[in-house]
N, C-alpha and C positions, 0 to 999 in steps of 0.2 A: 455459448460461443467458444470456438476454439482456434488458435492461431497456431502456426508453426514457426521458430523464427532460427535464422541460419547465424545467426549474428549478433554483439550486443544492439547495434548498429536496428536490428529490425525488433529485438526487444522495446529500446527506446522508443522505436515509433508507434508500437502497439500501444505503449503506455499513454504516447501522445494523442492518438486516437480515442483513446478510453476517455482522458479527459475530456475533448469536445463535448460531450455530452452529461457531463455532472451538473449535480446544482451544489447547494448551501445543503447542506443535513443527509449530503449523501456518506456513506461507512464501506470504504474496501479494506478486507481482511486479505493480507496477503501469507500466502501458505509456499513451502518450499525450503529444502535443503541447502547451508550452505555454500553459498557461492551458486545460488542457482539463477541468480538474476534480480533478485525483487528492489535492489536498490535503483540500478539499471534505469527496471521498468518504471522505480517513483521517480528517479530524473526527467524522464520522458512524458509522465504525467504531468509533474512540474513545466517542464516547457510546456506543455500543450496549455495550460492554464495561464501562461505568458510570462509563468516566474523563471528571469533572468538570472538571479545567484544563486551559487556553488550545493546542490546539492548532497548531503551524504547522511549514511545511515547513525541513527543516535542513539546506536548500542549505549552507551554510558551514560547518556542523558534521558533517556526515556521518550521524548518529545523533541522535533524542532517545530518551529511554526517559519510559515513563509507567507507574507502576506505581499508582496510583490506582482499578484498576477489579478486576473478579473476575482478571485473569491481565493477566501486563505487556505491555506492547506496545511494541514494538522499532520506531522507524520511521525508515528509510535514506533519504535523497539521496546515490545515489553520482554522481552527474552529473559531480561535479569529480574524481572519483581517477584519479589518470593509469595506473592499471593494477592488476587481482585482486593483486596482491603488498601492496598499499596494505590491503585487507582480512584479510590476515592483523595487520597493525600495528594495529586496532584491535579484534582480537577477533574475529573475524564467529564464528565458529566457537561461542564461547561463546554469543554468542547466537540462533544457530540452536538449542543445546542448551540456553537458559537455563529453560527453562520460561514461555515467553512466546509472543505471537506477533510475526513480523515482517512489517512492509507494506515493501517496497523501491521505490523509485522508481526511473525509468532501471535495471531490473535488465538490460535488453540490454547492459548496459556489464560483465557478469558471470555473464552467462551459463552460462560454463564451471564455476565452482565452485558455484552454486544446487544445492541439492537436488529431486532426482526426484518429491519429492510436492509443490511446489511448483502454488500457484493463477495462473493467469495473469489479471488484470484493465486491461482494454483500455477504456480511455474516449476516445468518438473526436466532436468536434463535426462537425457538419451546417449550414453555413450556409444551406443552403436552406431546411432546416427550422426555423430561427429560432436568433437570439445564443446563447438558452439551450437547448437543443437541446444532448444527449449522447446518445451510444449506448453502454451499457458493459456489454462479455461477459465472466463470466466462464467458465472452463475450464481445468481439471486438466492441466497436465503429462504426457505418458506418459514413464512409469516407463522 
């Protein structure tokens, strides 16, 4: 699937859309440059899943959890782990199986241990097409 979004404003609501349809053990790897949206859009997931408080991204902390909405949500910056070994020391595992879902940011950086039914979510800007200008596909993993 792919969307076009003019706005942070329609990023949000992409994301909120995406949520409607998660469960518990669902995995979105989200891919993208800098300032490209991906916090944005996990805002927008978050609302969509009914979580009310302040989302933002947990560069420094590796993980926030929000469990405020119908199922929790697990949301990763692994940007700074200097290696999958690092992910075992906080769990990942658990929370793949927590009964939640997890959004991951920089999931290239882990690759190797993500699960096979993982969603891939690609927000990519377009300067020609304008500042706010996003294109973002999503697409399943194969197994």
């Amino acid at each position: 699937m792919r969307w076009e979004s003019e706005s942070a404003k329609e990023t949000f609501e992409i994301g909120r859309g995406l949520a409607a349809g998660c469960r518990p053990g669902d995995v979105y790897c989200l891919y993208g440059e800098p300032g490209a949206g991906k916090t944005v859009f996990t805002q927008g997931f978050a609302s969509g899943l009914g979580i009310a408080e302040p989302v933002s991204s947990p560069t420094f902390t590796i993980i926030q959890e929000y469990d405020g909405g119908r199922i929790p949500l697990y949301h990763f910056d692994v940007y700074r782990i200097g290696s999958v070994d690092e992910m075992d020391e906080i769990g990942f595992d658990d929370y793949l199986f927590g009964g939640g879902v997890c959004l991951i940011e920089w999931a290239n950086l882990i690759e190797e241990i993500l699960p096979g039914h993982a969603v891939s979510v690609t927000i990519e800007k377009d300067p020609e097409r304008g500042y706010d200008y996003r294109a973002v596909t999503v697409e399943r993993k194969e197994e």
